[in-house]
Structure formats: C-alpha cells, structure tokens
C-alpha positions, 0 to 999 in steps of 0.5 A, spaced: 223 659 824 223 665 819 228 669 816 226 676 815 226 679 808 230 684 810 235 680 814 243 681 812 245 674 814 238 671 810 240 676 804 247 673 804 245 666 804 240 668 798 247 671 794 251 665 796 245 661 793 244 664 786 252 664 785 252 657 786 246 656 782 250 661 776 257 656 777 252 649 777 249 651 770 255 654 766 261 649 763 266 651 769 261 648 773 259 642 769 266 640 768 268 641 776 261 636 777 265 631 772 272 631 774 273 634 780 278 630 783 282 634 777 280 641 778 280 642 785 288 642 783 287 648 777 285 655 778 279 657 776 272 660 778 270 654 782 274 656 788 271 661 788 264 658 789 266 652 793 267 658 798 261 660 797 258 653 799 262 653 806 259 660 807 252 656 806 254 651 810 257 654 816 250 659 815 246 653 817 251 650 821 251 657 827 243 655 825 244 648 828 249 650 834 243 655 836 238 650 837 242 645 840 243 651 846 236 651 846 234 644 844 228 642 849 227 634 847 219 634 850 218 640 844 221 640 838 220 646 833 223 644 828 227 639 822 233 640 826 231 639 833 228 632 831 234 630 827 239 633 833 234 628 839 235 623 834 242 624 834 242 623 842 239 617 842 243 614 837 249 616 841 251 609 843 250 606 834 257 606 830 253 605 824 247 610 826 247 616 819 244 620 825 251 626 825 252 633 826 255 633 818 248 629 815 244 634 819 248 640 816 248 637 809 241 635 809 239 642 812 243 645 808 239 642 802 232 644 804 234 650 804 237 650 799 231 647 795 226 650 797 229 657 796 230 655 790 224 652 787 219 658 790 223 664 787 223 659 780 217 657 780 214 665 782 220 668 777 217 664 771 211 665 773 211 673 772 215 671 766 209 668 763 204 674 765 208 678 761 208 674 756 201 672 756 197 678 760 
C-alpha cells in the first residue's frame, strides 16, 4: 500500500529518513561506521540518530504486525505478505533467514532506498533545469 503525502506517520518516516542520511555523510557518521564498537560507549549526536533508526524500524515493524493480522496466504498483496507465508513454512527449518527480524530489516531497507533514490534523482533533476533551462 501507499502512503498518502499528507499522512503524519508517512512524513515522519521521511524526517527520520533524511536525518539518518544527514548523520551517514558528516564525519560523526563516518567514524561511527568505522569504530562503532567504540562510540556506542561516547556521547554524541550518533545517539541521537540510532533513535532515529529504531523509529524507522518500529514504523515498518507496526506495518508488519498489521499484515500478519490480516495476511490471507491464497492472496499476497505485497513483499511482506510473501516473505511472512515464507516465514510459515520454514517454521520447522533452524537454519531458515526466513525471520521476523530480516523481514523488519529488509523491509526497512526497500523503504529506505526507494525513498531515497526517487527524491535524489528528482532533486538533481530540478537542480539541473535550473541550471540548464
């Protein structure tokens, strides 16, 4: 399904979204990349935007647990509902990547590209009609 453009939760998503791009390219985000297992023990703004990937994450995860309410196995709409009728019937597999975590995750990073790429490519797109009419 699609989010509407005025929807709050969609528009929150897209904050969240921009910020942890905003955090990925400036320097803090570069050394949090290369010595996380450092700085998660030092203040600083990267605290800030791993709250920011939790949001996002417990955004797709609501998305998730509202599909399983309503998943119909004989007509998936979607990317989610044909990982989670995966996910039944890998049940009995110990080894199977077919998890709630990796839908969350994987889900998250659709979203996440998608959102991403679209907006840049439009947004360098407008850049470059101005500069070029």
């Amino acid at each position: 399904s699609r989010f509407d453009y005025e929807d709050p939760e969609y528009i929150a998503l897209l904050n969240n979204i921009n910020a942890a791009l905003r955090f990925t390219n400036s320097t803090c985000g570069l050394l949090f990349s290369s010595f996380s297992q450092v700085m998660i023990y030092l203040p600083g703004p990267h605290h800030a935007e791993m709250r920011n990937l939790e949001k996002i994450y417990r955004a797709v995860a609501e998305r998730v647990k509202l599909h399983q309410e309503t998943l119909d196995p004989s007509s998936p709409r979607d990317y989610i509902d044909c990982f989670l009728i995966k996910m039944n019937q890998e049940k009995q597999n110990p080894n199977t990547e077919f998890h709630l975590e990796n839908l969350i995750v994987a889900s998250s990073n659709l979203f996440f590209a998608g959102t991403e790429t679209v907006s840049t490519t439009m947004r360098y797109g407008i850049l470059i009609l101005l500069r070029y009419p």
